[in-house]
C-alpha positions as CSV (number, residue, x, y, z in Angstrom):
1,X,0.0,0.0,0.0
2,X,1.0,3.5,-0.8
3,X,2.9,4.9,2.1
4,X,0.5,8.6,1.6
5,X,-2.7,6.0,1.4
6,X,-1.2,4.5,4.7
7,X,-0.4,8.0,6.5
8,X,-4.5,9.2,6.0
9,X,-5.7,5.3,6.8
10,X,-3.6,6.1,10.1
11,X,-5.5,9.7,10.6
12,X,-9.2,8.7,9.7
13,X,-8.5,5.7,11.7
14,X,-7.9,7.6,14.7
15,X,-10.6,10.1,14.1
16,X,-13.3,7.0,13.8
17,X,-11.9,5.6,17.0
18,X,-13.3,9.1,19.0
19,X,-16.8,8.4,16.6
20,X,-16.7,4.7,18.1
21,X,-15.8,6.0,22.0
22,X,-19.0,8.6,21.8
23,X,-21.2,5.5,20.9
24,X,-20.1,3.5,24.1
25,X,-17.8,1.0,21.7
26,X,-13.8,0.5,22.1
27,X,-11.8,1.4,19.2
28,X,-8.2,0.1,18.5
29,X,-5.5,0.6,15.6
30,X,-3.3,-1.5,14.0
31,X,-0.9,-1.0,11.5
32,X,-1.0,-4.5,9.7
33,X,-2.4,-7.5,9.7
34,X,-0.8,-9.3,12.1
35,X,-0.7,-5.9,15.0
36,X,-4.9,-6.9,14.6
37,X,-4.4,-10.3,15.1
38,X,-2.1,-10.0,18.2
39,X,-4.9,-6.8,19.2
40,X,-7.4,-9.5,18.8
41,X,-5.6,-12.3,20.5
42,X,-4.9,-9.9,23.6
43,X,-8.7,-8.9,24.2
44,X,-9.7,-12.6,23.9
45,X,-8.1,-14.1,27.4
46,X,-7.8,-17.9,27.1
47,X,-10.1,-20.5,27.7
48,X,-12.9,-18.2,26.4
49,X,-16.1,-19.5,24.1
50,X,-15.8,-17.8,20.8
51,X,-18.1,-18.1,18.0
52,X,-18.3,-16.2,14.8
53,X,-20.0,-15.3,11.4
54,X,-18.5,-15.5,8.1
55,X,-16.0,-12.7,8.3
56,X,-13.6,-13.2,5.8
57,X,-11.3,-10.1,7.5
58,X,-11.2,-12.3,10.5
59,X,-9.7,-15.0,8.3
60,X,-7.5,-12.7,6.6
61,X,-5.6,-11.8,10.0
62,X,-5.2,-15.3,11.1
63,X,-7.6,-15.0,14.1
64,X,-10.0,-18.1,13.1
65,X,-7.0,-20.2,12.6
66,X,-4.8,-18.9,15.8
67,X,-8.2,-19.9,18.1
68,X,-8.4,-23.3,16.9
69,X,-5.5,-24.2,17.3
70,X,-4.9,-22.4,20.4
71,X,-6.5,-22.8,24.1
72,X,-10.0,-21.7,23.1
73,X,-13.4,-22.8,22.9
74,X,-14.0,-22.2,19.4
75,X,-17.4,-23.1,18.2
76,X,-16.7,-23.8,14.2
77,X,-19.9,-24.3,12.7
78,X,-18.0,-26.0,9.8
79,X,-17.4,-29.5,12.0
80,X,-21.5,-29.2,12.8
81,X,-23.8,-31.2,11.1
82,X,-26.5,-29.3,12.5
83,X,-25.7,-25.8,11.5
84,X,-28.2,-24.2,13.2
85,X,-27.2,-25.6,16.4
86,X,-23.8,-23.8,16.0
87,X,-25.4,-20.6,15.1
88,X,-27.8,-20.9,18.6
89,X,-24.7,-21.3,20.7
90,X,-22.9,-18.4,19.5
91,X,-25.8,-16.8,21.2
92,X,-24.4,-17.6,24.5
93,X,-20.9,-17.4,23.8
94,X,-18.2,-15.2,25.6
95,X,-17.1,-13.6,22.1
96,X,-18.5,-13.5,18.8
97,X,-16.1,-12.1,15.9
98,X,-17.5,-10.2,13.0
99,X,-16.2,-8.0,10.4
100,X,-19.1,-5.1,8.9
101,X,-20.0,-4.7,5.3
102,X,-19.3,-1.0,6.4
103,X,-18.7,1.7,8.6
104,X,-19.0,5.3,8.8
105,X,-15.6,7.4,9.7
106,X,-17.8,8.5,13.4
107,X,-18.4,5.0,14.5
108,X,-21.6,3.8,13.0
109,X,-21.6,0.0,11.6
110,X,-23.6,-0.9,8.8
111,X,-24.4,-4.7,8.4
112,X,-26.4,-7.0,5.7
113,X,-27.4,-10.7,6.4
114,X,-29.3,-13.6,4.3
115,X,-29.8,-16.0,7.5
116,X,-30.0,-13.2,9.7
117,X,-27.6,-15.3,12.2
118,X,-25.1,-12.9,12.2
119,X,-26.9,-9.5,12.6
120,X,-28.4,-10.9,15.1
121,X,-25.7,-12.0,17.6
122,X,-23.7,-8.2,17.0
123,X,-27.1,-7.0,18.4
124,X,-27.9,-9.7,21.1
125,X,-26.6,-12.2,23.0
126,X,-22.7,-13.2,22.9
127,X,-20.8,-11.2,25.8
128,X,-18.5,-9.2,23.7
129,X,-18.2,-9.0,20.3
130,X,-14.9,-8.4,18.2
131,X,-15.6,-6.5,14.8
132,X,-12.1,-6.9,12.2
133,X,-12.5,-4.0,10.1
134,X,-9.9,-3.0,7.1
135,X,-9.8,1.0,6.4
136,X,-11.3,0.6,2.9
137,X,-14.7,0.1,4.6
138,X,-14.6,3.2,6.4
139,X,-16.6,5.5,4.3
140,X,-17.8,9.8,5.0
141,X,-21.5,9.0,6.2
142,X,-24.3,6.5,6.9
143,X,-25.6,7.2,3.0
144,X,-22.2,6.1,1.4
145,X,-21.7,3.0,4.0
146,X,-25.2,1.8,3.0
147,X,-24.1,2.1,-0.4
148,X,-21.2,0.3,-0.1
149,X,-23.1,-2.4,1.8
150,X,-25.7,-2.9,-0.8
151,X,-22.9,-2.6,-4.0
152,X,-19.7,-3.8,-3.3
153,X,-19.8,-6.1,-0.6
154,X,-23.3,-7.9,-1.2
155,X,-22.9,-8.5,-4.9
156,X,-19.4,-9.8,-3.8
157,X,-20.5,-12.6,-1.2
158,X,-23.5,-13.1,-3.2
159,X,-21.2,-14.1,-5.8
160,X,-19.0,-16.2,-3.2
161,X,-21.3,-18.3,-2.2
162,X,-22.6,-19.4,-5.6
163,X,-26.2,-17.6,-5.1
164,X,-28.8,-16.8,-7.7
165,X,-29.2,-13.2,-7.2
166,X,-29.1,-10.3,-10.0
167,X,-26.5,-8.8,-8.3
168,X,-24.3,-11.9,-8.5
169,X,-25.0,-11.9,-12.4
170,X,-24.4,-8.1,-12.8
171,X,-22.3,-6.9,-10.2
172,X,-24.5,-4.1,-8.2
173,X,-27.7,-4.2,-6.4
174,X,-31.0,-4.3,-8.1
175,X,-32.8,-4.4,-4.7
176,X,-34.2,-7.8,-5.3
177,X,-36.4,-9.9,-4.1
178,X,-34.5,-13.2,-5.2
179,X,-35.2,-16.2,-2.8
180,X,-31.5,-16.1,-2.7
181,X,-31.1,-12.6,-1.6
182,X,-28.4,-11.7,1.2
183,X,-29.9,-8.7,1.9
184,X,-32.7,-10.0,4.1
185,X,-31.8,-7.8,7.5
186,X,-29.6,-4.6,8.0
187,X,-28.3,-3.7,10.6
188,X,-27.4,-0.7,11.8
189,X,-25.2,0.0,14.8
190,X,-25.3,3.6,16.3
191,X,-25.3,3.1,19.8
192,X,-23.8,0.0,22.5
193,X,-25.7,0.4,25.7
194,X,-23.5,-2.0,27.5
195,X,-19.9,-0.3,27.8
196,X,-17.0,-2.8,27.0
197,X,-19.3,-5.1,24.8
198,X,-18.5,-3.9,21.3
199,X,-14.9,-3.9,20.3
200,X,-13.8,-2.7,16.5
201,X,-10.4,-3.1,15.4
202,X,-9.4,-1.2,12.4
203,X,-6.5,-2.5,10.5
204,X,-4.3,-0.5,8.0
205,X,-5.5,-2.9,4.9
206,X,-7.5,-3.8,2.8
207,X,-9.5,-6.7,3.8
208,X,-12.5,-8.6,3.2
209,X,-15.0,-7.4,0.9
């Protein structure tokens, strides 16, 4: 990355991490990939229940493969037969890891979700939960994020997982009504009422889609 790209990452970065602390959420830095995954690593004390959605920036850092093979309870929903049963116990699980689809640069996270299993544990039910967020989803205001959300990243994963979607075929959103849609539930995050619970680290990268 472009050394003047990385010096304003670095600024807007910190400038979202005052947005996040005025909505009651913890924001951190990292300068590279693996600075997030050792941030990560730190917040998660061992022994800890951790469950997760598909977040391919959580992937990308090496955090998915450093708690299974480390001394966690990591719930992988891959190795369940009964996916759904994985999905419930992230419910009650002492972290859940996330990335967003987007975020605005003053702390408000903008999420999409097909099954809905995701959206719903960021609002609900796991103790804390760990968002992995690279700068180029940072965008100026709620308008732009939710244009990124619908645009870039849902045509992206719709395409990912092999759906039938127009968005898949053509590469933007045609606000569908597909059977296959993704974009069944937004969420979005403005506020944590319960201080400590939301944690987003924002890494110096591009990651995930």
């Amino acid at each position: 990355m472009n050394e003047n790209i990385k010096k304003r990452n670095e600024l807007l970065a910190q400038k979202t991490i005052e947005g996040l602390k005025s909505r009651n959420m913890e924001g951190y830095y990292a300068a590279s990939r693996e600075e997030a995954l050792k941030t990560a690593l730190d917040l998660i004390p061992e022994g800890s229940s951790v469950s997760m959605g598909g977040g391919m920036s959580v992937h990308e850092i090496g955090l998915s493969a450093a708690l299974k093979e480390g001394n966690y309870v990591f719930i992988d929903r891959d190795k369940y037969e009964d996916k759904r049963q994985a999905m419930l116990m992230a419910y009650d699980a002492d972290f859940f890891l996330a990335s967003c689809n987007a975020m605005t640069d003053d702390g408000i996270l903008v999420n999409i979700d097909g099954n809905s299993n995701r959206v719903s544990a960021i609002a609900q039910g796991p103790k804390h939960v760990i968002f992995v967020v690279g700068m180029n989803k940072v965008c100026s205001d709620i308008d732009s994020a939710m244009k990124r959300a619908r645009t870039v990243a849902a045509p992206i994963n719709a395409q990912r997982f092999g759906l039938d979607t127009p968005c898949s075929k053509k590469g933007t959103c045609f606000n569908c009504k597909s059977p296959d849609t993704i974009c069944c539930q937004i969420l979005i995050t403005r506020y944590s009422r319960h201080p400590g619970r939301i944690s987003v680290i924002l890494v110096n990268d591009d990651l995930g889609y």
